[in-house]
N, CA, C and O atoms as a GROMACS GRO file, in nm:
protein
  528
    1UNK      N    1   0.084  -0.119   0.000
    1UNK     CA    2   0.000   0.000   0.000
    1UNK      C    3   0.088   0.125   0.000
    1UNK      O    4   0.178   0.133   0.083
    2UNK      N    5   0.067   0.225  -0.092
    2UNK     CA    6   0.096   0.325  -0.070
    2UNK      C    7   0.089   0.464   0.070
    2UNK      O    8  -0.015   0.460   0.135
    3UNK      N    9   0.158   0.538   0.097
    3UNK     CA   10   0.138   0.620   0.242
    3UNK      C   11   0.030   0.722   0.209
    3UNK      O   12   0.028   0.800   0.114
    4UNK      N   13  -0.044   0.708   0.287
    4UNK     CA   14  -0.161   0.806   0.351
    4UNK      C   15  -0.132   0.933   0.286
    4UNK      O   16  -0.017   0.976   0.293
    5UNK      N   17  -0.220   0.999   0.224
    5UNK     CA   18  -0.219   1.134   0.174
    5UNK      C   19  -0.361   1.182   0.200
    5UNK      O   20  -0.466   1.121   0.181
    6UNK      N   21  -0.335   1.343   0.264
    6UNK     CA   22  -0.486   1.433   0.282
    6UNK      C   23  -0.445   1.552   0.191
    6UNK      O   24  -0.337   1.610   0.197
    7UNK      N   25  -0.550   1.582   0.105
    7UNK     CA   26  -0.485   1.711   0.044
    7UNK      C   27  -0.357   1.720  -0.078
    7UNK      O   28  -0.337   1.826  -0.137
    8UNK      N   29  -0.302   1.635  -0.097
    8UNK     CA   30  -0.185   1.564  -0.128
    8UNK      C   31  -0.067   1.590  -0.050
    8UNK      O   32   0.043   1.613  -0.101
    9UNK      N   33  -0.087   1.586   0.061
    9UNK     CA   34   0.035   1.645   0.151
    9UNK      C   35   0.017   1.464   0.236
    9UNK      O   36  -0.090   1.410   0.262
   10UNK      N   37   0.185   1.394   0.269
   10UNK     CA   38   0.191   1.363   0.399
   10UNK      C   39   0.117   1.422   0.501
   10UNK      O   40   0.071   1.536   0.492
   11UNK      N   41   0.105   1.359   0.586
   11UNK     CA   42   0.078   1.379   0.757
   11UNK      C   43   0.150   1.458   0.800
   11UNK      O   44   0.111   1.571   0.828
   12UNK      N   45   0.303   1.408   0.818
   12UNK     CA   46   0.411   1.528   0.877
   12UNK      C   47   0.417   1.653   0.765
   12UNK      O   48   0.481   1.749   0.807
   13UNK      N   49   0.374   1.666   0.659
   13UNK     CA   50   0.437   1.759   0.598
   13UNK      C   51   0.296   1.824   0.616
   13UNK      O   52   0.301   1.947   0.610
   14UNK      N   53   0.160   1.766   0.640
   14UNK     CA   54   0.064   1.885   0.635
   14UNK      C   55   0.040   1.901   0.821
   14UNK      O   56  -0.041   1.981   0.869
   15UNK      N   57   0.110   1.827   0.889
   15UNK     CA   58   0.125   1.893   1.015
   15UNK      C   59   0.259   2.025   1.007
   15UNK      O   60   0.265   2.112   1.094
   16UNK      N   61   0.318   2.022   0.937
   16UNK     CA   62   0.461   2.103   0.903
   16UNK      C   63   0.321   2.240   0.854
   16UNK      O   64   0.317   2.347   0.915
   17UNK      N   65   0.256   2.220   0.778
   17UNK     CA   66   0.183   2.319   0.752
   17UNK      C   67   0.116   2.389   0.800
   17UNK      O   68   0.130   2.511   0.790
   18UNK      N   69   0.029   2.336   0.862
   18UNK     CA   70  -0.078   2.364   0.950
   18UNK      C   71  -0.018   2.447   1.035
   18UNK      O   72  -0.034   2.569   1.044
   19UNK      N   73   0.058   2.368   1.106
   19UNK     CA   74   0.127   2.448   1.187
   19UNK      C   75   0.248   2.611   1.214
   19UNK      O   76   0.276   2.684   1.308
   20UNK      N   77   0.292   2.600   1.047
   20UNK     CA   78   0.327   2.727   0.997
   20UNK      C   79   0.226   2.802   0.974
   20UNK      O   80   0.243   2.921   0.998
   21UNK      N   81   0.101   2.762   0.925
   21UNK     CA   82  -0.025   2.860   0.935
   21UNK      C   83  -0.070   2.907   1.071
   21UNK      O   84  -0.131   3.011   1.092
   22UNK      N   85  -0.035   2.823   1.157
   22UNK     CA   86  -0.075   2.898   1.277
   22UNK      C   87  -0.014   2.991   1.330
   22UNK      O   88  -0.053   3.106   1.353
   23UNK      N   89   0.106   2.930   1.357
   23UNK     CA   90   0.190   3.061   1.360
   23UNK      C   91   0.182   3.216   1.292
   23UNK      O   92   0.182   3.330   1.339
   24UNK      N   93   0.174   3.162   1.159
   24UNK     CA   94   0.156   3.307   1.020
   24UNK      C   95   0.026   3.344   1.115
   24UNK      O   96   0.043   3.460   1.152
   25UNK      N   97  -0.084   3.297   1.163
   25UNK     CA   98  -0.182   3.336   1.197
   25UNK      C   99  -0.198   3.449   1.335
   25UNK      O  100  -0.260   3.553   1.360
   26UNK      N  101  -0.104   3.360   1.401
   26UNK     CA  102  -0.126   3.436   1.564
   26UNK      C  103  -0.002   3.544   1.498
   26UNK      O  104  -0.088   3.632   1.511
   27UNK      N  105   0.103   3.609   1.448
   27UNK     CA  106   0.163   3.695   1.414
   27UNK      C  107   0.111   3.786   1.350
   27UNK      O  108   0.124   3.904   1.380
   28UNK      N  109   0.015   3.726   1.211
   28UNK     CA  110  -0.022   3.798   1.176
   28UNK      C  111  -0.140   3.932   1.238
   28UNK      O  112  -0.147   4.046   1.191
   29UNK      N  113  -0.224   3.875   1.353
   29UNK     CA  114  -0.329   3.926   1.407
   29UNK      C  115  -0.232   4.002   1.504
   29UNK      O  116  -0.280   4.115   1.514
   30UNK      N  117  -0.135   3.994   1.571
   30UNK     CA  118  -0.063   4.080   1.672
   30UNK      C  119  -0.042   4.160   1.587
   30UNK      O  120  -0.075   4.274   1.618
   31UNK      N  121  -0.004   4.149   1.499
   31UNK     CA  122   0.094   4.243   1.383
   31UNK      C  123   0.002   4.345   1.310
   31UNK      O  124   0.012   4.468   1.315
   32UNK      N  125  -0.074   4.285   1.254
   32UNK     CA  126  -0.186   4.340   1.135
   32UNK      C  127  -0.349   4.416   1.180
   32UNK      O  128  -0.424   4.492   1.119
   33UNK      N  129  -0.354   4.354   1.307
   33UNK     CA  130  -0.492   4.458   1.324
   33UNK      C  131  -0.518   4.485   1.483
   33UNK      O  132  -0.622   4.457   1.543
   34UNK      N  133  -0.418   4.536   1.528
   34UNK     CA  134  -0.421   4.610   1.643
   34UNK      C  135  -0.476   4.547   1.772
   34UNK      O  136  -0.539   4.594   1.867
   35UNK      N  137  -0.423   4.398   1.736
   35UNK     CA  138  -0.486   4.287   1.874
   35UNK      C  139  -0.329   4.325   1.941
   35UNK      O  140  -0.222   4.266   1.926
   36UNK      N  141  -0.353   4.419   2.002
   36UNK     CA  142  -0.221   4.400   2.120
   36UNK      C  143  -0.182   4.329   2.246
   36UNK      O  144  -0.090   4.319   2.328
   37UNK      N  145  -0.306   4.284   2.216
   37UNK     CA  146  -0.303   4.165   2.327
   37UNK      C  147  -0.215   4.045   2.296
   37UNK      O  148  -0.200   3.992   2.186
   38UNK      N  149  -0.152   4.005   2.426
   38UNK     CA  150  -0.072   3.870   2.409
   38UNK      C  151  -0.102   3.733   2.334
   38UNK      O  152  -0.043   3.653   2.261
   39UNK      N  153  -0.247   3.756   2.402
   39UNK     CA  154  -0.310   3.575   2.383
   39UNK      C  155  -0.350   3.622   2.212
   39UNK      O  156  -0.437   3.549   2.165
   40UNK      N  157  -0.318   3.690   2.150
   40UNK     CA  158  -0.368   3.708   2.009
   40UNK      C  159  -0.258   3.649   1.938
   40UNK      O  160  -0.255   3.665   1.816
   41UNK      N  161  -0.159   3.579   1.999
   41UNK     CA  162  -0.098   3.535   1.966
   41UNK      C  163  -0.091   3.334   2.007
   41UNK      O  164  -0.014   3.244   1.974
   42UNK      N  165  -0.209   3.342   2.087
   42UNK     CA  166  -0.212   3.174   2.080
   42UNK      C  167  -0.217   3.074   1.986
   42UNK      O  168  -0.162   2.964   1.997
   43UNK      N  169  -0.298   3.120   1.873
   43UNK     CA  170  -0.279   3.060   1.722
   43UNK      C  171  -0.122   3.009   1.713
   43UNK      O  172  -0.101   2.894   1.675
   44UNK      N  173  -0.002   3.101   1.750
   44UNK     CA  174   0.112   3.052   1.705
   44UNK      C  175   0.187   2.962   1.875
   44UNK      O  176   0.292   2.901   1.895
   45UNK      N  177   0.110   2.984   1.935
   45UNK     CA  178   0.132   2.878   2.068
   45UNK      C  179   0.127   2.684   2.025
   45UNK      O  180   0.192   2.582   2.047
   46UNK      N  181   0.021   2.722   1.963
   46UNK     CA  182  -0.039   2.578   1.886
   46UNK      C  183   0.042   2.520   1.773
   46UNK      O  184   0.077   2.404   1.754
   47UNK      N  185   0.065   2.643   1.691
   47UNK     CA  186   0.161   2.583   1.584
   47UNK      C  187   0.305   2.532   1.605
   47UNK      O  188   0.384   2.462   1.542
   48UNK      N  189   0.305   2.610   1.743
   48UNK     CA  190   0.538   2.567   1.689
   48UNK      C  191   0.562   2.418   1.754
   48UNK      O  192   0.665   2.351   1.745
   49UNK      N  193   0.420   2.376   1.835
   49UNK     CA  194   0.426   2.242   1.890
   49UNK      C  195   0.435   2.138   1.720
   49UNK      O  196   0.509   2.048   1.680
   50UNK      N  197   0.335   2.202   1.672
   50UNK     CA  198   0.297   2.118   1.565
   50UNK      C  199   0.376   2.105   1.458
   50UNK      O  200   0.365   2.019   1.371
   51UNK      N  201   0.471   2.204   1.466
   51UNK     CA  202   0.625   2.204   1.371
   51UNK      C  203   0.714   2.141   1.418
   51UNK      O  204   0.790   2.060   1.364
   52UNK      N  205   0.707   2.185   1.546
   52UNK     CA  206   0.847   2.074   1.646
   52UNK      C  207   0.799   1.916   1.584
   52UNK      O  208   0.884   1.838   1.539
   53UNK      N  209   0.665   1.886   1.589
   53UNK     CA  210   0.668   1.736   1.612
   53UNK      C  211   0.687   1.690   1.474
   53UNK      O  212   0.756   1.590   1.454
   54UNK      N  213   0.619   1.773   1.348
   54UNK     CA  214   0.656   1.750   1.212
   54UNK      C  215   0.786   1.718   1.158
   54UNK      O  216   0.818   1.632   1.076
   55UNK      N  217   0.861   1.812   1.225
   55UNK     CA  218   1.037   1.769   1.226
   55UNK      C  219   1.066   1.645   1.308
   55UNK      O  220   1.149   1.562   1.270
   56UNK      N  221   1.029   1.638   1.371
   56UNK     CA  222   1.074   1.474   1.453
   56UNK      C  223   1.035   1.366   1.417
   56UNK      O  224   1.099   1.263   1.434
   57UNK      N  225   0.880   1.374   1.341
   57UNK     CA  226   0.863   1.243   1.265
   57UNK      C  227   0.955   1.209   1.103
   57UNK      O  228   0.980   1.104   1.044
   58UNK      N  229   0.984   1.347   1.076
   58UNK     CA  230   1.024   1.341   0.967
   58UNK      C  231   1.240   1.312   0.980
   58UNK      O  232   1.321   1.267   0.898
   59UNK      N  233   1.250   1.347   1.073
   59UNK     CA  234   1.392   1.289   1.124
   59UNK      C  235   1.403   1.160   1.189
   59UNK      O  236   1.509   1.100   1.171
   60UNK      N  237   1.322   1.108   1.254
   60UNK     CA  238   1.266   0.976   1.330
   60UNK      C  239   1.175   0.921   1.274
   60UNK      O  240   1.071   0.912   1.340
   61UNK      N  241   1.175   0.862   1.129
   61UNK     CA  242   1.085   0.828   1.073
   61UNK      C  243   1.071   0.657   1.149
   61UNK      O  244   0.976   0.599   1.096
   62UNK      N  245   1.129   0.585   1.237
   62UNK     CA  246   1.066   0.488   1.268
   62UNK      C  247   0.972   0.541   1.387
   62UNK      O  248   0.854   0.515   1.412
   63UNK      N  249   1.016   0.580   1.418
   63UNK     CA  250   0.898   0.673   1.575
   63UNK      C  251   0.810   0.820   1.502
   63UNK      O  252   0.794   0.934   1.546
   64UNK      N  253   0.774   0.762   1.394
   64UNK     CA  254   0.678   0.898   1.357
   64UNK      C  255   0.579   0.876   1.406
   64UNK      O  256   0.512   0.971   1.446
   65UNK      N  257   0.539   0.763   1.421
   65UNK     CA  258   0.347   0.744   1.482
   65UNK      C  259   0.338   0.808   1.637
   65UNK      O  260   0.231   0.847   1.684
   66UNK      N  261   0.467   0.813   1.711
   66UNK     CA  262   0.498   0.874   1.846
   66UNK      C  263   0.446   1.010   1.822
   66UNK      O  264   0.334   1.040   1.862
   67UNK      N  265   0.526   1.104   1.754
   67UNK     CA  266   0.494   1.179   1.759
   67UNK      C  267   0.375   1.230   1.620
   67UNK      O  268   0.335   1.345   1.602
   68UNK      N  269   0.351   1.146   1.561
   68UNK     CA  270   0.245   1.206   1.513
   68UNK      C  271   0.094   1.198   1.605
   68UNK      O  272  -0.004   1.273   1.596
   69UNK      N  273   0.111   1.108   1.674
   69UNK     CA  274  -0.010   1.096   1.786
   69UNK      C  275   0.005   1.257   1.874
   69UNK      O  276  -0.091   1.332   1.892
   70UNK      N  277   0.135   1.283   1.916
   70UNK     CA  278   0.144   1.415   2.008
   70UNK      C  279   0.048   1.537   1.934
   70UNK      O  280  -0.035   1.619   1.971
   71UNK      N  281   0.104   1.501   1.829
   71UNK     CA  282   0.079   1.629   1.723
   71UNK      C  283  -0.080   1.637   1.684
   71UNK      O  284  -0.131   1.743   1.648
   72UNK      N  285  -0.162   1.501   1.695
   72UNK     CA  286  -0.284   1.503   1.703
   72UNK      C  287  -0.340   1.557   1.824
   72UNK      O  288  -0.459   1.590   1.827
   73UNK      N  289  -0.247   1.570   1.948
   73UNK     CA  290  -0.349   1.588   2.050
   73UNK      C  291  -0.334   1.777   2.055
   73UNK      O  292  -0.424   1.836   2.116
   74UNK      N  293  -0.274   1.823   2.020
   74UNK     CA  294  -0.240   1.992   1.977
   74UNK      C  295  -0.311   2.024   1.889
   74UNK      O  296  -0.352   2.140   1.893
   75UNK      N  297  -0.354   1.935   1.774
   75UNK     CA  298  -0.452   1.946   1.661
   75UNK      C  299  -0.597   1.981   1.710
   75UNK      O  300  -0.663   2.075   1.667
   76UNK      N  301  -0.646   1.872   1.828
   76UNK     CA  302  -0.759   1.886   1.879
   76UNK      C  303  -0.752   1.956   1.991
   76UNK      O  304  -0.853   1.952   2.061
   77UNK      N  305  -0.668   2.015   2.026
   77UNK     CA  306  -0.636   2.121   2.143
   77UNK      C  307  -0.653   2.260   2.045
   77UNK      O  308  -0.698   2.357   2.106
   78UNK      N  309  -0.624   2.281   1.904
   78UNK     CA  310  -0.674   2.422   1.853
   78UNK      C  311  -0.768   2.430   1.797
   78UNK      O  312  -0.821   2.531   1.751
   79UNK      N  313  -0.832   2.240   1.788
   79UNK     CA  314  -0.974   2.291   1.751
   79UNK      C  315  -1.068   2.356   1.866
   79UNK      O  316  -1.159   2.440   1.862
   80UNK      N  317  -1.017   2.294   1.953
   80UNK     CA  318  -1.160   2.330   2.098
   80UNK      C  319  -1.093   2.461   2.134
   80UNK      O  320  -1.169   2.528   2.203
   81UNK      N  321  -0.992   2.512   2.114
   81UNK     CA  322  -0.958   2.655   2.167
   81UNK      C  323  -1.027   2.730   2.047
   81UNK      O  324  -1.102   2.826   2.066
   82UNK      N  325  -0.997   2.679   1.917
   82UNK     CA  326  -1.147   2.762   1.842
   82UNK      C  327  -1.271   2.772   1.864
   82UNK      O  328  -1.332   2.872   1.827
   83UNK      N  329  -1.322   2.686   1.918
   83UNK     CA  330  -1.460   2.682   1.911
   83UNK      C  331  -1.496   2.811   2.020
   83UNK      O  332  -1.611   2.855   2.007
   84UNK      N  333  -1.418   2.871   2.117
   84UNK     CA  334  -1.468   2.998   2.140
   84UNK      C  335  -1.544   3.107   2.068
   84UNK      O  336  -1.624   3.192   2.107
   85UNK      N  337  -1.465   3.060   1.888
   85UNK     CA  338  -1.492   3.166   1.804
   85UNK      C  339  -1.652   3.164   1.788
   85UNK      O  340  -1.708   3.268   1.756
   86UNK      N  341  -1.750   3.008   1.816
   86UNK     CA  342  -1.856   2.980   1.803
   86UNK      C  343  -1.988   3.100   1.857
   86UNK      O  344  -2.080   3.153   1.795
   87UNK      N  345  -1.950   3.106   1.972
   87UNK     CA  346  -2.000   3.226   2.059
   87UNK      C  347  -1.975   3.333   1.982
   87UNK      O  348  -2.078   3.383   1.939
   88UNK      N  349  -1.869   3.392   1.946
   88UNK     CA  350  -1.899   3.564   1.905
   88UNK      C  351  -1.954   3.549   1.768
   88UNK      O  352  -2.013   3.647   1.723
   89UNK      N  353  -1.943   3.446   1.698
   89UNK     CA  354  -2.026   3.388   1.554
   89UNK      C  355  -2.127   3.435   1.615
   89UNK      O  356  -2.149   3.556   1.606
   90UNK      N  357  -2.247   3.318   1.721
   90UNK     CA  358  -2.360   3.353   1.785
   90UNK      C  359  -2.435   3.528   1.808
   90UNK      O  360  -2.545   3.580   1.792
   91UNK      N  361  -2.322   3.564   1.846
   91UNK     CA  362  -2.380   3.697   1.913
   91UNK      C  363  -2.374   3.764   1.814
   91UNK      O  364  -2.460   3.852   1.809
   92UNK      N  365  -2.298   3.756   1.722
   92UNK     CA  366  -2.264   3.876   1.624
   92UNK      C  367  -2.101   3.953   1.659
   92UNK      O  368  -2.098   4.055   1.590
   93UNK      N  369  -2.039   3.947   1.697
   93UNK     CA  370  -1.952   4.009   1.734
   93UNK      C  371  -1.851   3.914   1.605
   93UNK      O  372  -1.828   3.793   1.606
   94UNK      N  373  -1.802   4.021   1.495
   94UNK     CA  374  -1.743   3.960   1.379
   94UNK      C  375  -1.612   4.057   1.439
   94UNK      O  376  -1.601   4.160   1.372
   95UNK      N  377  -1.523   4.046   1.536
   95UNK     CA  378  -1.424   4.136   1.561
   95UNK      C  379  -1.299   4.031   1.505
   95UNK      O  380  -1.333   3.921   1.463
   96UNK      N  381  -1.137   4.077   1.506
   96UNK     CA  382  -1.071   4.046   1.481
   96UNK      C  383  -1.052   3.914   1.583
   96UNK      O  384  -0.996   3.823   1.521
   97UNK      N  385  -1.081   3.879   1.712
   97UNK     CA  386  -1.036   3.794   1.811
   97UNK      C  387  -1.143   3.701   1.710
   97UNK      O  388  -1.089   3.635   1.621
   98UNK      N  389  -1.296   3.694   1.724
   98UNK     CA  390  -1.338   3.625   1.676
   98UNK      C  391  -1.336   3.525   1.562
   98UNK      O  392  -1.380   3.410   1.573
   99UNK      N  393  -1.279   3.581   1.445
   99UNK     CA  394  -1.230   3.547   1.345
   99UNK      C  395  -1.098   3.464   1.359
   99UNK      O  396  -1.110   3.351   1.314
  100UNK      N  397  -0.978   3.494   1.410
  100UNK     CA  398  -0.896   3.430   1.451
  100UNK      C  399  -0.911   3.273   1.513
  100UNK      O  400  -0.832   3.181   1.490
  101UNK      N  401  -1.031   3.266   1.598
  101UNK     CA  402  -1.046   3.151   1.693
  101UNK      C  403  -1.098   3.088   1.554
  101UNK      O  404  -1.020   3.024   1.482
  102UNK      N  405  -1.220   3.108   1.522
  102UNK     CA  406  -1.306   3.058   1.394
  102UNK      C  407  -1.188   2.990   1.309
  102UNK      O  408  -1.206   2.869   1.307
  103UNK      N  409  -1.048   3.036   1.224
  103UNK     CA  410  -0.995   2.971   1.179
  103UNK      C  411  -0.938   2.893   1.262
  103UNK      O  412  -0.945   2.779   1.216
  104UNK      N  413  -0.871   2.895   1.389
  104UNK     CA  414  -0.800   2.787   1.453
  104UNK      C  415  -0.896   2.690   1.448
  104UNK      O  416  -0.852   2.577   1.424
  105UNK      N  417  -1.063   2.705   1.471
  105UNK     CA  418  -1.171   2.608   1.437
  105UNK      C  419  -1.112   2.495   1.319
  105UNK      O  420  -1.053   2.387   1.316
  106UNK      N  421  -1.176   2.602   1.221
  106UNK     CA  422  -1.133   2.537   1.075
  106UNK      C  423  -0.994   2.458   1.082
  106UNK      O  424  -0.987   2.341   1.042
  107UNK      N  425  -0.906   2.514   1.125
  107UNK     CA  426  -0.805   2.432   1.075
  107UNK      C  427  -0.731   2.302   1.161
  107UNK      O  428  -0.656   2.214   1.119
  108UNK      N  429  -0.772   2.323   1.265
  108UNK     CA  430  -0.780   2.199   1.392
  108UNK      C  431  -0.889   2.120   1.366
  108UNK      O  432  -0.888   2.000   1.397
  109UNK      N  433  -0.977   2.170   1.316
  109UNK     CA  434  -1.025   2.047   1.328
  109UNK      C  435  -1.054   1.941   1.150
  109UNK      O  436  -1.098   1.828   1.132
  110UNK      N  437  -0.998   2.059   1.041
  110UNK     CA  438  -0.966   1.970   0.944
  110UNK      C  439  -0.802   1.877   0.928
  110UNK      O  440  -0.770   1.792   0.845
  111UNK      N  441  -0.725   1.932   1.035
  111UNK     CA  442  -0.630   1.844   1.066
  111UNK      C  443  -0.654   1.754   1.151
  111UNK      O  444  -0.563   1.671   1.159
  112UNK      N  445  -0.758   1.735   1.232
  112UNK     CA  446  -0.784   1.660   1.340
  112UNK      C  447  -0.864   1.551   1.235
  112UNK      O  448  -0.856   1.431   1.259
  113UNK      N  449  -0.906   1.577   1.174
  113UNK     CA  450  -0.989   1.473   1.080
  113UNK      C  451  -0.884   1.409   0.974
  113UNK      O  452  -0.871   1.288   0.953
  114UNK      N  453  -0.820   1.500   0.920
  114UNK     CA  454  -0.690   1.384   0.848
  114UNK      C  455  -0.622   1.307   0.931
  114UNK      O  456  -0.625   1.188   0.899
  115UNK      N  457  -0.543   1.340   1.058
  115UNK     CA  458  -0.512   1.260   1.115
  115UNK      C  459  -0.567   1.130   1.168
  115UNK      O  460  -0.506   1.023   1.177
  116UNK      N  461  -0.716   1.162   1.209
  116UNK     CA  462  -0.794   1.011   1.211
  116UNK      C  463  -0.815   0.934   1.091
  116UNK      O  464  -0.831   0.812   1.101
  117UNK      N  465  -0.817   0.988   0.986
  117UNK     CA  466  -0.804   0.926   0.863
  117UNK      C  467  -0.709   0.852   0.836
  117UNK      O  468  -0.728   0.734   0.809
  118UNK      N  469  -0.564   0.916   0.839
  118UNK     CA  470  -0.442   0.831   0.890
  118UNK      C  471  -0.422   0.758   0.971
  118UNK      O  472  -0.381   0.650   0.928
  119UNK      N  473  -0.435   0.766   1.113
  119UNK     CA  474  -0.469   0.644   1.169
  119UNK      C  475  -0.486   0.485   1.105
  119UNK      O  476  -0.419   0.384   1.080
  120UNK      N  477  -0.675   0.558   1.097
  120UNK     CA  478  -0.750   0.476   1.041
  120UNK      C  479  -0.678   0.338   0.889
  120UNK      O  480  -0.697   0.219   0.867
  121UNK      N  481  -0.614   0.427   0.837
  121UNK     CA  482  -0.547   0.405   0.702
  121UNK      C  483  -0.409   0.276   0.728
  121UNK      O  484  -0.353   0.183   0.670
  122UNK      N  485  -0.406   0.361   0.869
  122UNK     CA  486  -0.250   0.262   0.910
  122UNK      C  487  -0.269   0.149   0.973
  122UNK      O  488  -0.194   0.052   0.977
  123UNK      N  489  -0.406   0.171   1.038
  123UNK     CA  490  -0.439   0.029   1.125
  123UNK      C  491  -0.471  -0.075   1.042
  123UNK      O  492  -0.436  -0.191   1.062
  124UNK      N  493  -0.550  -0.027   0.930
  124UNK     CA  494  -0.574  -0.137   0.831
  124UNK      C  495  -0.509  -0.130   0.721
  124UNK      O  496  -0.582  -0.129   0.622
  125UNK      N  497  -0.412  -0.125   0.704
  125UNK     CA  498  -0.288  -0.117   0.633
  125UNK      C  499  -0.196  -0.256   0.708
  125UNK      O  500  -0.181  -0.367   0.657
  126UNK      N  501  -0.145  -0.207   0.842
  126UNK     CA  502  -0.122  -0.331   0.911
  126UNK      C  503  -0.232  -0.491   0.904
  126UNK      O  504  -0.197  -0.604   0.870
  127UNK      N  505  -0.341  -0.452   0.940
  127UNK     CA  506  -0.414  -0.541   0.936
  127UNK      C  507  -0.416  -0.619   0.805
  127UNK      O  508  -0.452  -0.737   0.803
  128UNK      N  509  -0.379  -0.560   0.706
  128UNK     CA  510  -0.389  -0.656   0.557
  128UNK      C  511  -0.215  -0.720   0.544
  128UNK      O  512  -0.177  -0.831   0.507
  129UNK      N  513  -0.149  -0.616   0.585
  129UNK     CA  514  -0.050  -0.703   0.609
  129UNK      C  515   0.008  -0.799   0.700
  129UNK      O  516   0.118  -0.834   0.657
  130UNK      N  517  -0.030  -0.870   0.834
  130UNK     CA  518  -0.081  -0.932   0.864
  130UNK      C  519  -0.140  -1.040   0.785
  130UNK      O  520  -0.090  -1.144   0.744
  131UNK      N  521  -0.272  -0.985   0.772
  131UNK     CA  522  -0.347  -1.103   0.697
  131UNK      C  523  -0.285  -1.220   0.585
  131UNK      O  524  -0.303  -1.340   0.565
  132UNK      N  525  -0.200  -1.109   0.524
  132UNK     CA  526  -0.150  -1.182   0.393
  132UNK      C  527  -0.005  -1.285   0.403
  132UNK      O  528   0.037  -1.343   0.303
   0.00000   0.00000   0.00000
């Protein structure tokens, strides 16, 4: 069987991504629209985990499932820190904080879904090999 692809990206290379987007993200909002606040920078709290671990599976390619599991649990750690954005969606409040969370939404939790896909892909991947 060929390796798992979402997007046409690897796992580590679209955790390598994701995670440079987060970063670009929480910089960009400190930087670009007058969130002078610290935590406007949590978007890139989330990402440099998710780069650290992208480089380690990709240097430790027999221990990538180690850390690609880590890297899933940071994945679903920026989806639920998005879902704050859910509430100011609700109310109406379309401010810059809001928007910010809303993509950490989006993008935690469409990495949180490739990664179970991968998983998924690897367990029965093993399982046929095995079988055969």
């Amino acid at each position: 069987m060929s390796d798992f692809t979402f997007l046409g990206q690897t796992v580590p290379r679209l955790t390598m991504l994701v995670g440079g987007a987060l970063v670009l993200e929480g910089i960009g909002f400190y930087l670009g629209t007058g969130m002078t606040s610290f935590t406007s920078m949590i978007p890139a709290f989330f990402g440099l985990p998710l780069i650290a671990m992208s480089i380690m599976a990709t240097r430790q390619p027999e221990r990538s499932h180690f850390w690609m599991h880590i890297a899933v649990v940071f994945g679903l750690l920026t989806f639920l820190g998005g879902g704050m954005g859910i509430q100011g969606l609700v109310t109406g409040d379309l401010s810059a904080s809001t928007v910010a969370q809303l993509l950490m939404l989006v993008m935690g939790g469409v990495y949180t879904f490739a990664c179970i896909r991968s998983f998924t892909y690897a367990r029965k991947a093993r399982e046929a090999a095995n079988a055969a």
